[in-house]
C-alpha positions as a printed Julia matrix, in Angstrom:
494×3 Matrix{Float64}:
 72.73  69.75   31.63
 73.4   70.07   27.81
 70.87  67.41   26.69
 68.07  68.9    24.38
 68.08  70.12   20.98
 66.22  72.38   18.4
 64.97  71.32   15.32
 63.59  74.03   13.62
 60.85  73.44   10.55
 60.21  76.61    8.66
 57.25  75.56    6.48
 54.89  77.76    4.13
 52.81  78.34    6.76
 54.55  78.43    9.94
 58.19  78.31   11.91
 58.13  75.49   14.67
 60.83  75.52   17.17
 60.76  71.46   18.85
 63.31  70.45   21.36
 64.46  66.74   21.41
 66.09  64.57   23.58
 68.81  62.17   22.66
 66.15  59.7    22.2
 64.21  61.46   19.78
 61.39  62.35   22.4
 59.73  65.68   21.88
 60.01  67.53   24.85
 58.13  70.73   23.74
 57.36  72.38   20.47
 56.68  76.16   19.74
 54.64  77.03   16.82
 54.54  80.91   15.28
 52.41  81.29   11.87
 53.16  84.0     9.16
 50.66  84.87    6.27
 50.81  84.02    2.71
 49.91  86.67    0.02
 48.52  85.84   -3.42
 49.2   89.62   -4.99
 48.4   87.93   -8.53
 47.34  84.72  -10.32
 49.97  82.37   -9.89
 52.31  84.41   -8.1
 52.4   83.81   -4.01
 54.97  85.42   -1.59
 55.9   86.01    1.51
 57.82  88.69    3.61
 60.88  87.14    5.25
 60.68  89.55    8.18
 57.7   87.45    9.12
 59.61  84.38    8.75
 62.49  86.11   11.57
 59.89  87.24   13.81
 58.32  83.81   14.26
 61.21  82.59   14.44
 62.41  84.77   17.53
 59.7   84.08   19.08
 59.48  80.25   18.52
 62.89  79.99   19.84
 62.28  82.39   22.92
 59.2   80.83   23.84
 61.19  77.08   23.53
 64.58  78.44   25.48
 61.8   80.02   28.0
 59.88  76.49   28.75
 63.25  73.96   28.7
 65.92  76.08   30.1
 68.8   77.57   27.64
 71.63  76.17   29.59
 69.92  72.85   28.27
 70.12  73.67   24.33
 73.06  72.26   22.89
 72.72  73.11   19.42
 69.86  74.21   16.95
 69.22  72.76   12.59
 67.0   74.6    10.2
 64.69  72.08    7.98
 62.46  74.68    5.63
 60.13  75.42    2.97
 61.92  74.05    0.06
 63.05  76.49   -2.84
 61.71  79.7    -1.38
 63.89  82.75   -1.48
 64.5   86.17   -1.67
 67.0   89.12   -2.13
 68.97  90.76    0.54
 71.28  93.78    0.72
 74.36  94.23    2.44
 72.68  94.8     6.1
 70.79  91.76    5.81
 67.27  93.01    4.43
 65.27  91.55    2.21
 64.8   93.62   -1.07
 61.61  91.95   -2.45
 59.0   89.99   -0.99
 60.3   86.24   -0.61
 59.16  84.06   -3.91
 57.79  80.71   -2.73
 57.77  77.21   -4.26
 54.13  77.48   -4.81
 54.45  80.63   -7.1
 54.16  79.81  -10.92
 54.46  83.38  -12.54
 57.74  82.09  -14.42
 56.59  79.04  -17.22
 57.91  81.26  -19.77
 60.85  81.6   -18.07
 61.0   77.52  -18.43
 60.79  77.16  -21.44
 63.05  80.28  -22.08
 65.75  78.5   -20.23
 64.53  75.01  -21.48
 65.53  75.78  -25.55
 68.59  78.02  -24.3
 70.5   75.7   -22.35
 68.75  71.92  -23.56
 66.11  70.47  -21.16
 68.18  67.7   -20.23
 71.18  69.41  -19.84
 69.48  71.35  -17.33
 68.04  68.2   -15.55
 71.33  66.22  -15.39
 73.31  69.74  -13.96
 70.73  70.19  -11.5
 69.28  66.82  -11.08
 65.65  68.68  -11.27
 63.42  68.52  -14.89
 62.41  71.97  -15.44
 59.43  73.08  -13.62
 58.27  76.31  -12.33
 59.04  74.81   -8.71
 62.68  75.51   -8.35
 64.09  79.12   -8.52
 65.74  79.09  -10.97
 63.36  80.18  -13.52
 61.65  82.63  -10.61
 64.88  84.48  -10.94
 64.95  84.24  -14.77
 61.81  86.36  -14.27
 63.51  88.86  -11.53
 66.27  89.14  -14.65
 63.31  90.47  -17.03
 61.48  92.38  -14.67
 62.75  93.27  -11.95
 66.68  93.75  -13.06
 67.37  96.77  -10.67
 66.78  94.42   -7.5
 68.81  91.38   -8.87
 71.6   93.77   -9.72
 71.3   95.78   -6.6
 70.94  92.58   -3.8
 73.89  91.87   -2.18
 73.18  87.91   -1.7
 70.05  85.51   -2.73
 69.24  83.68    0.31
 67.15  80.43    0.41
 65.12  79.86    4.32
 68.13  78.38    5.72
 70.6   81.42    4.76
 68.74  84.35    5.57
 68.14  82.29    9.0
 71.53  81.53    9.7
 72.66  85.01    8.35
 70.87  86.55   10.96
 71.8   83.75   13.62
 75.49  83.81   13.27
 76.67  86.48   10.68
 77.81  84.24    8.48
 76.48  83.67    5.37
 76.31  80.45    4.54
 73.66  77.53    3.7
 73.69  73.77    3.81
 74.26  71.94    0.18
 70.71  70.11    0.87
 68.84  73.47    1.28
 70.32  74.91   -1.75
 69.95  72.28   -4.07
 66.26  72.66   -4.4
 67.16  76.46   -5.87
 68.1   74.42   -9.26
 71.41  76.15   -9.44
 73.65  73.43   -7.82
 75.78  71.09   -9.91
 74.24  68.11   -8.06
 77.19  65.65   -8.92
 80.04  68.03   -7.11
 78.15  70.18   -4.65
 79.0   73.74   -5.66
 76.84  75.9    -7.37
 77.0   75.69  -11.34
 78.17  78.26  -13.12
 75.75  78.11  -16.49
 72.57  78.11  -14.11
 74.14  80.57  -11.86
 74.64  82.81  -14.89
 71.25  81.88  -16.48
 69.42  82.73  -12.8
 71.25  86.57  -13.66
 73.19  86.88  -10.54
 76.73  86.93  -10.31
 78.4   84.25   -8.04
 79.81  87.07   -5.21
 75.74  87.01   -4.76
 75.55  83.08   -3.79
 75.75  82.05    0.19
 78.68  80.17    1.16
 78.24  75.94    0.98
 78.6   73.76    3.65
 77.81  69.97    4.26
 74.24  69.09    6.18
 75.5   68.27    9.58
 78.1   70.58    9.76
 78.37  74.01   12.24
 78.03  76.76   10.08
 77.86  79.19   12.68
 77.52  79.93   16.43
 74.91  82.4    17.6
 75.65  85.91   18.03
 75.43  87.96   21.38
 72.39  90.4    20.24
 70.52  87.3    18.92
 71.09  85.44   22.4
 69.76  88.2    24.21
 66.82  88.62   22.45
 66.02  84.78   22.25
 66.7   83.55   25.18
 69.5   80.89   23.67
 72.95  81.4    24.92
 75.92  83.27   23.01
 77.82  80.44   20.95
 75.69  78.28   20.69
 76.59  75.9    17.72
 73.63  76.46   14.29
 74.01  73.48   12.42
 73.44  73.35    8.47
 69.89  71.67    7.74
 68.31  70.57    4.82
 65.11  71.29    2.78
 61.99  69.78    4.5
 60.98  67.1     2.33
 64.75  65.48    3.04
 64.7   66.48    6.45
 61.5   64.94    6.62
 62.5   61.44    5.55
 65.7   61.53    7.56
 63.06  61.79   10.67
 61.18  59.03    9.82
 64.4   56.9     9.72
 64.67  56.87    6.24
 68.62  57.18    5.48
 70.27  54.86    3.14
 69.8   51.78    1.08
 66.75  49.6     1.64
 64.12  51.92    2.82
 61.48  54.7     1.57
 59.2   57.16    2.75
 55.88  58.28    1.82
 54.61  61.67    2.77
 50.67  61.98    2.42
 50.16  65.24    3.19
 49.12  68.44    0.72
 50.75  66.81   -1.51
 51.95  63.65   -1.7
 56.39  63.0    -1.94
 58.1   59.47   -1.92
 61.32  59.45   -1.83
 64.1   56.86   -2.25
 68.12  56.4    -1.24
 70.55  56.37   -4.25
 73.74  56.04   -3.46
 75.32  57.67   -7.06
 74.19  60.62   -9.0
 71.09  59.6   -11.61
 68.86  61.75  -12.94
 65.11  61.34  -14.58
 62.43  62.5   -15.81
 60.5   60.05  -13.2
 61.97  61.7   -10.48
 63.98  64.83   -8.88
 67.59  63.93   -7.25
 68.27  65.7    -4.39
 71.42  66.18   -2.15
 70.5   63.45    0.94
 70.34  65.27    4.25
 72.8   62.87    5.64
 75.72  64.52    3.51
 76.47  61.27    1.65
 74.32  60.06   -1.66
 70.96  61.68   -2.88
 67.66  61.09   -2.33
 65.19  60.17   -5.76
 62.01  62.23   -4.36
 58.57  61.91   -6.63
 55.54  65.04   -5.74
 52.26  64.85   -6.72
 50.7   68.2    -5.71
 47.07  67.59   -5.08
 47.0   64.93   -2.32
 45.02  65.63    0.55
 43.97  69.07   -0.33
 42.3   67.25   -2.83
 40.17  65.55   -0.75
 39.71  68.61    1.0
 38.75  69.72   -1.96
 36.36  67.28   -2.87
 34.78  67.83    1.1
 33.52  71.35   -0.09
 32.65  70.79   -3.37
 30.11  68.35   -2.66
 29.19  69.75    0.23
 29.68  67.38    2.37
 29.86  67.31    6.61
 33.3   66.06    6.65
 35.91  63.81    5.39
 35.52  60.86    8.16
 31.42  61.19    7.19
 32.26  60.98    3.13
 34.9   57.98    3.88
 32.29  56.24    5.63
 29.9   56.14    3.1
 33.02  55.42    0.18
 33.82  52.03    2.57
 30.52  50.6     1.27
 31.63  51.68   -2.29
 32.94  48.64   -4.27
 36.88  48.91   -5.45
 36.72  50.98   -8.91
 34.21  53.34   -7.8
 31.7   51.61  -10.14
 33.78  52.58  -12.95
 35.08  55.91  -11.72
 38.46  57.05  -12.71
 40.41  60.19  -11.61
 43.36  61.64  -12.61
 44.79  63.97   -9.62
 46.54  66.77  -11.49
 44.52  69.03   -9.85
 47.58  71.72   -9.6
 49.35  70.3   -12.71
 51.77  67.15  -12.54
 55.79  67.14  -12.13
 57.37  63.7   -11.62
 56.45  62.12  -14.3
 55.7   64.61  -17.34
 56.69  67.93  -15.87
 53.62  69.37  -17.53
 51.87  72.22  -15.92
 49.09  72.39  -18.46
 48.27  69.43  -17.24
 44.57  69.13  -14.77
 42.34  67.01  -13.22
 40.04  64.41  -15.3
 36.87  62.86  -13.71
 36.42  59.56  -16.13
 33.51  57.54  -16.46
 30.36  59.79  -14.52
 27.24  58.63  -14.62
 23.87  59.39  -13.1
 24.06  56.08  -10.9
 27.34  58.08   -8.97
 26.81  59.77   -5.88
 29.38  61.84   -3.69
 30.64  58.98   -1.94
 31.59  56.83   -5.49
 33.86  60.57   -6.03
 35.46  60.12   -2.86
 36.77  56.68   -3.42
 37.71  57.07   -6.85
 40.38  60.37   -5.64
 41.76  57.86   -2.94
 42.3   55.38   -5.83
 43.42  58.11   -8.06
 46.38  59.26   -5.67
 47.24  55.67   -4.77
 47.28  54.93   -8.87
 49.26  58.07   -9.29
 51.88  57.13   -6.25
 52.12  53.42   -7.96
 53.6   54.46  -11.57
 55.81  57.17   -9.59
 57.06  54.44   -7.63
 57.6   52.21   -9.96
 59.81  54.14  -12.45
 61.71  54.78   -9.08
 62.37  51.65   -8.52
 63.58  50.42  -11.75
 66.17  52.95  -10.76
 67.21  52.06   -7.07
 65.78  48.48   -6.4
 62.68  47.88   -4.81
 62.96  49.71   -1.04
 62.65  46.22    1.88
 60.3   48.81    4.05
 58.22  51.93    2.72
 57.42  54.33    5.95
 54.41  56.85    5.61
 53.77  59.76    7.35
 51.46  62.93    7.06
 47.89  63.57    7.52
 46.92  60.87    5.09
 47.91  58.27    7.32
 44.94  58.9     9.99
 42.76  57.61    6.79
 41.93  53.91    7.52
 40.33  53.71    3.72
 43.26  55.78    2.13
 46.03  53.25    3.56
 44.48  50.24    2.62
 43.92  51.07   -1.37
 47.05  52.74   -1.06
 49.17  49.29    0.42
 47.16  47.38   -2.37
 47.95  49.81   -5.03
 51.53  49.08   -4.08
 50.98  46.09   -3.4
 53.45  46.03   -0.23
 52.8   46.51    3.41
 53.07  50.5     4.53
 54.95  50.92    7.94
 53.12  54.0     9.73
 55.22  56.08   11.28
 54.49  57.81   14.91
 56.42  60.89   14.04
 54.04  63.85   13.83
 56.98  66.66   13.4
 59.64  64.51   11.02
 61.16  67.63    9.33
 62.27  69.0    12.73
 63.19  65.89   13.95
 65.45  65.19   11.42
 66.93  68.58   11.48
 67.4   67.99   15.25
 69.06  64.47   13.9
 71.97  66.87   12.38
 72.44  68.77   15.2
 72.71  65.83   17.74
 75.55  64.53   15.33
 77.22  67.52   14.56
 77.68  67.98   18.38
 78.98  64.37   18.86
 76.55  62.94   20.46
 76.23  60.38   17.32
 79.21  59.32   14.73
 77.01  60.08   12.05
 73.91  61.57   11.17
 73.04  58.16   10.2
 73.66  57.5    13.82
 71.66  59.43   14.78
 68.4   59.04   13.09
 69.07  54.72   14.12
 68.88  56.13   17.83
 66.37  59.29   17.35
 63.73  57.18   15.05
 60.87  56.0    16.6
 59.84  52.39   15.06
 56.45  52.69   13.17
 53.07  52.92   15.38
 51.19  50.18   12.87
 51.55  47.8     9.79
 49.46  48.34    7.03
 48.67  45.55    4.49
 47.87  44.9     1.53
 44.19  43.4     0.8
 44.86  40.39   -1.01
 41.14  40.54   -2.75
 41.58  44.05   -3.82
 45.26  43.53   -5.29
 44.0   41.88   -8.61
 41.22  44.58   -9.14
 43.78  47.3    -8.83
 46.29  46.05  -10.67
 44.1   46.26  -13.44
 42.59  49.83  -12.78
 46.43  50.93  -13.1
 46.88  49.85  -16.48
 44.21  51.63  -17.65
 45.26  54.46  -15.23
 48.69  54.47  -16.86
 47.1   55.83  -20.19
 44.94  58.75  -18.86
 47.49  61.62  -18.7
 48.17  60.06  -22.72
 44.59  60.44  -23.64
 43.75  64.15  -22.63
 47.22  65.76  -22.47
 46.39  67.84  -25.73
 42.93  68.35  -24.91
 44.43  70.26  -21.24
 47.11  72.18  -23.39
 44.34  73.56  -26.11
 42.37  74.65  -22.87
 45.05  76.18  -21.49
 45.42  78.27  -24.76
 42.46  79.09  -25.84
């Protein structure tokens, strides 16, 4: 039987090899972890090798448990905007640069007053930011020239993965486009950014469409993981899209809401727009872009605020913050705990803890970060929306979900109901989505993710009583980042 197949989801701290059945049930998942190195403040890599081994052995230990004669095709979904530099054999020639590092804000603004801010926004559909890498290789350029000059290809997750699959070297349009060197309105890389990054375009991977074969796996690979020769690697997409394609979230009308780490929303638009208020993104379907907001400190925050106060746990902190009234007895927080993007792009930006006083206890903190991401997500979705329409159905996912107290501020901050979704492994899932298309057993990967989706586990809804008080907490939110934006820049530079 050819009935099962493999989504992969190479994330920043692990490669997770899932195979799926036509219905979108999860028939088994491998999980390999890699480290993370922090060699200096604000820089964090990786070694790729790691990346391969766990992936090997991910695969191996999936094509061991289901049978490979079963696998009909494997998808990559991955670590957004990670890369590094290989030679001609395939090897990396630097440690891999992740989307976490930050060592290149002078590269930003660098590139920012030599090409125009905007111009570079409405090319690449991303505001700068130290995220894409872009301005990571602008740094590579200045310091490390000989290894830029000397690499034979730069390779995001999903090329050096399907370079050492299948040969080929290729990636999928919706892995690349995170880089921040794809013209977003025609799908090829752009030659200003390209030139900008310092490499020269015989360096870039090959393009192809998410959903499409790129490649068919080699004989040595087969052998050592278990998979059989020829069997069809389809291009993926970055995780965050991958991620909302597996919660069913494909087109017009719908939205998804991941509350993990972080916290990314992300709506369908079916034409090119770009924004401050947002990033635009290649859609992992192949046809129209997805509008995607971040907000960096979601629940690490609150794990965060777990060991700062020194509390037992989360559940016993949420407890206590269920008693607390809505507005954290005139608590306000601002979550820029790891700077803001989406809407100001400012990483000078930090945290602010408003309105302390000695009546405030742990549990009044607690509350007041719940209301601060929900206040945060509200003004990111609304300058979405002015954009694509208000979505019919908003689907959440992520860690944040198992938070009873976190859902319902964050439904009555929106002020709209918040479909749960059962999916614990979306990225995968929608990376499996491509595959099961790109084999035929859907028309479309739209097709697929109607058939693969599971319909959400629970409603979420507003509280009526809490809307008003909310409502008002965000207008006074909405001038916070205003009021202490130059007090966080003189910080930062003193």
């Amino acid at each position: 039987m050819d009935d099962v197949v493999i989504g992969i989801d190479a994330s920043t701290t692990a490669v997770k090899a899932i195979a799926f059945a036509r219905d979108g049930a999860e028939l088994f998942q491998a999980r390999e972890t890699y480290p993370l190195s922090n060699p200096a403040p604000g820089h964090f890599e990786q070694d790729a090798e790691h990346w391969w081994t766990a992936l090997i052995s991910a695969l191996k230990e999936v094509a061991d448990r289901v049978g490979a004669e079963r696998v009909k095709a494997i998808s990559v979904a991955h670590q957004r905007e990670s890369f590094t530099l290989i030679d001609s054999a395939g090897k990396p020639l630097i440690p891999a640069i992740l989307w976490l590092d930050e060592r290149a804000r002078r590269q930003v603004a660098r590139l920012s007053a030599e090409l125009g801010r905007e111009a570079i926004r409405d090319w690449s559909g991303k505001p700068p930011d130290p995220t894409p890498a872009l301005y990571a290789l602008a740094w590579l350029m200045e310091h490390k020239p000989q290894a830029l000059a000397q690499a034979a290809a730069l390779v995001d997750v999903h090329a050096f993965f399907v370079h050492r699959l299948t040969g080929r070297l290729v990636t999928s349009t919706a892995s690349a486009d995170p880089l921040g060197l794809l013209d977003i309105a025609h799908g090829s890389w752009h030659p200003r950014l390209v030139e900008a990054a310092g490499l020269r375009p015989e360096q870039l991977p090959e393009l192809s469409a998410p959903g499409a074969v790129c490649g068919r796996l080699s004989e040595d690979i087969a052998a050592v993981s278990g998979l059989k020769a020829g069997t069809p690697v389809v291009a993926g997409a970055g995780d965050g899209q991958a991620m909302g394609l597996g919660m069913g979230v494909y087109g017009p009308g719908k939205s998804y809401l991941s509350l993990g780490s972080g916290v990314v929303s992300g709506n369908y638009s079916g034409t090119v727009t770009t924004s401050d208020a947002f990033r635009t993104l290649v859609s992992p379907t192949g046809s129209g872009f997805n509008l995607e907001t971040v907000l960096r400190s979601g629940m690490q925050l609150v794990d965060w605020i777990v060991r700062t106060t020194g509390s037992p746990s989360a559940a016993v902190l949420e407890k206590a913050a269920m008693a607390v009234a809505p507005g954290s007895d005139g608590l306000l927080v601002m979550p820029y705990w790891a700077g803001v993007m989406s809407p100001y792009w400012d990483g000078a930006a930090r945290g602010a803890i408003v309105g302390l006083s000695l009546d405030h206890e742990p549990k009044h903190l607690f509350r007041a970060v719940l209301e601060g991401i929900a206040l945060e997500q509200a003004i990111a979705t609304d300058a979405m929306e002015e954009q694509t329409g208000k979505a019919g159905a908003m689907i959440a996912a992520g860690g944040g979900t198992n938070s009873t107290l976190l859902m319902q501020i964050m439904a009555s901050v929106l002020e709209r109901p918040l479909f749960v979704s059962p999916v614990n492994e979306a990225a995968a899932l929608g990376a499996a989505m491509l595959a099961a298309s790109a084999i035929g057993w859907f028309a479309s990967p739209e097709d697929a993710a109607k058939a693969m989706a599971a319909p959400p586990a629970r409603q979420v809804d507003p509280v009526e009583t809490l809307v008003p008080t909310y409502r008002a907490r965000k207008a006074i939110y909405r001038d916070l980042y205003h009021a202490t934006r130059d007090i966080h820049a003189r910080l930062g530079a003193a």
